[in-house]
N, C-alpha and C positions, 0 to 999 in steps of 0.2 A: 837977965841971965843969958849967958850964949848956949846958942845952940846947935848940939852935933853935927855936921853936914850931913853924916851916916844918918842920922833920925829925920833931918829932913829929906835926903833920898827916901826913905821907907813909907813915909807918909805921901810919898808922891804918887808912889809904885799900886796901880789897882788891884784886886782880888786878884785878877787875871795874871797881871803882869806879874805879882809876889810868886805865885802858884807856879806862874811856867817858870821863873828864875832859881825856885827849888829844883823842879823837875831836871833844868838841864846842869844844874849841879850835881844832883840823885847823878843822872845818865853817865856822865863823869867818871864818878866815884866805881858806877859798879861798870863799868864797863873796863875799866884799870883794875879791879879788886875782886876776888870770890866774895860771892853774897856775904859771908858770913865772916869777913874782914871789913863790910862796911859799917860805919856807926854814924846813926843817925846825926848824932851832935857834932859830929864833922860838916854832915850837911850842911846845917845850919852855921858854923862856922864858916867854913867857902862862902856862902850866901850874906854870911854878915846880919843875920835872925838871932832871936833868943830861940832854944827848946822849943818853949810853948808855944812859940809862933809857928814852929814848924809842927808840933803835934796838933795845933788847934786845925791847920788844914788834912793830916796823914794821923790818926790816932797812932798806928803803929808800923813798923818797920816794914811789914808784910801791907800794909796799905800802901804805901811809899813806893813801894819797889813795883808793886803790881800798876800805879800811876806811872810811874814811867814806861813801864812797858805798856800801857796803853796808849801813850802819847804818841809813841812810836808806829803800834798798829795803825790808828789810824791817820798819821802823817803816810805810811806806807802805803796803808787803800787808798788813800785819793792820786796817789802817784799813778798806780799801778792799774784804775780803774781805763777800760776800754771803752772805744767812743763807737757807741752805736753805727750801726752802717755801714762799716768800714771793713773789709774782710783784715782778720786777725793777720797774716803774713804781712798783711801791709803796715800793721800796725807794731812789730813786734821791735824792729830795729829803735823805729822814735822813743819805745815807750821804756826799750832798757837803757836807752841813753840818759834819759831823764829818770830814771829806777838811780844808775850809776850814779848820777850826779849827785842824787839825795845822800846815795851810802858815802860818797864822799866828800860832801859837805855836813853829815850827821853822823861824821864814823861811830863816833862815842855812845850813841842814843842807838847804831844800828848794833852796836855791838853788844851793848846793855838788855836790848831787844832777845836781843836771841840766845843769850847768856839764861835765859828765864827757865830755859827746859831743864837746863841742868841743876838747877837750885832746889832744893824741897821745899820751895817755897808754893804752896796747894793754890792759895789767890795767884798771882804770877805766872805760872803755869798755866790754869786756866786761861788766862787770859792770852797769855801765847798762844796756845792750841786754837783759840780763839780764832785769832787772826791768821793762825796759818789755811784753816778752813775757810773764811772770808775771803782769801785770798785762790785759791783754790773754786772755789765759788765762779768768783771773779770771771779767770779762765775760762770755767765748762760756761760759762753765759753768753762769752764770748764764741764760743766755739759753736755753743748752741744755733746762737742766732746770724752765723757766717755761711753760708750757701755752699764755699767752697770747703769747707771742715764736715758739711755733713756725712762723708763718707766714714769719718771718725766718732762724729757724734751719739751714733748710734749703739754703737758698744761703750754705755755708759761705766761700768765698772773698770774697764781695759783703760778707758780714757782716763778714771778718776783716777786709777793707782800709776798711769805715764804722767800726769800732772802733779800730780805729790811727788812723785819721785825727782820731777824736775827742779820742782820749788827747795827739794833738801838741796839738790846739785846745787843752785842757783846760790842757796847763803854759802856753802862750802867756800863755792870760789869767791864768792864776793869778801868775805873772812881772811882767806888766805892772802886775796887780793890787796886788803887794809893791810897785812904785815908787809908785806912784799910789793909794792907799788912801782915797782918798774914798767911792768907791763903795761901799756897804752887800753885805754882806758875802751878805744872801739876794738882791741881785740879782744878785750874778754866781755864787752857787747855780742861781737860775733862767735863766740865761743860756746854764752848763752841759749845766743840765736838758733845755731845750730841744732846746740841740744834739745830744745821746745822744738822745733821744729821737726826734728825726726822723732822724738817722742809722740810725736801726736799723728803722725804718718800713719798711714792706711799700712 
């Protein structure tokens, strides 16, 4: 009896690889569509699954969606993590260049990401919140352990709410910046830049 090419694609594909080939179908979907126009059986569709292939990994929709937007977090924190030693101003230029790169080579997953707050979706949200504090985090550890930021670091409460507020700036533009992509890609690095930077200023 012959045999599918599709079936024996699927059988090739490991746990891992089936899982993330959902995932960035998911990222897709919802990042083109309000949560509540996405259907799961589309997914699986795009991906070329049955249903139950896709529920046997995501029981449900709200599982689904909340894995994607954790894929994201954390592809996002290892981008964004600072490298010990290093005073933060030196680090900020390289580190949004390579931030930028991600958001636009992962538009769809960056947009999916962040599309999360606004869903009612309770797991998803969570998990966004999630990472936006991880990330947050990130920063004050940075700034923590930087010699030249200590002037800042000590008014911790001032510092957390200039760093949250940067991090809202920072997807704004970066958002706007996926619809609108004319703009060269190290000016709205330095535009960033700026902002963190006098944010965090004594």
């Amino acid at each position: 009896m012959a045999v599918n090419p599709q079936e024996r694609t699927r059988r090739r594909l490991s746990t891992e690889e089936r899982r993330e080939q959902l995932l960035t179908a998911g990222a897709r979907l919802f990042a083109q569509n309000p949560y509540d126009d996405v259907w799961v059986e589309r997914v699986a569709e795009i991906a070329g699954v049955s249903r139950g292939l896709l529920y046997h990994y995501f029981p449900t929709k709200s599982d689904f969606f909340a894995a994607v937007v954790q894929r994201e977090s954390r592809r996002m924190l290892r981008l964004t993590a600072a490298v010990p030693g290093i005073p933060v101003r030196e680090q900020v230029t390289t580190g949004l260049d390579t931030f930028l790169a991600y958001v636009e080579a992962h538009a769809e997953g960056f947009r999916a990401l962040h599309r999360a707050e606004a869903t009612g979706d309770p797991s998803a949200r969570k998990v966004y919140r999630e990472s936006l504090a991880a990330q947050e985090h990130q920063i004050l550890q940075a700034l923590a352990a930087d010699p030249e930021a200590a002037a800042t670091a000590h008014d911790l409460p001032t510092l957390r709410l200039a760093v949250r507020g940067w991090l809202a700036f920072m997807v704004a533009v970066c958002l706007e910046w996926l619809e609108e992509p004319d703009l060269p890609r190290e000016e709205v690095r330095d535009l960033c830049a700026r902002a963190l930077l006098g944010a965090i200023s004594p």
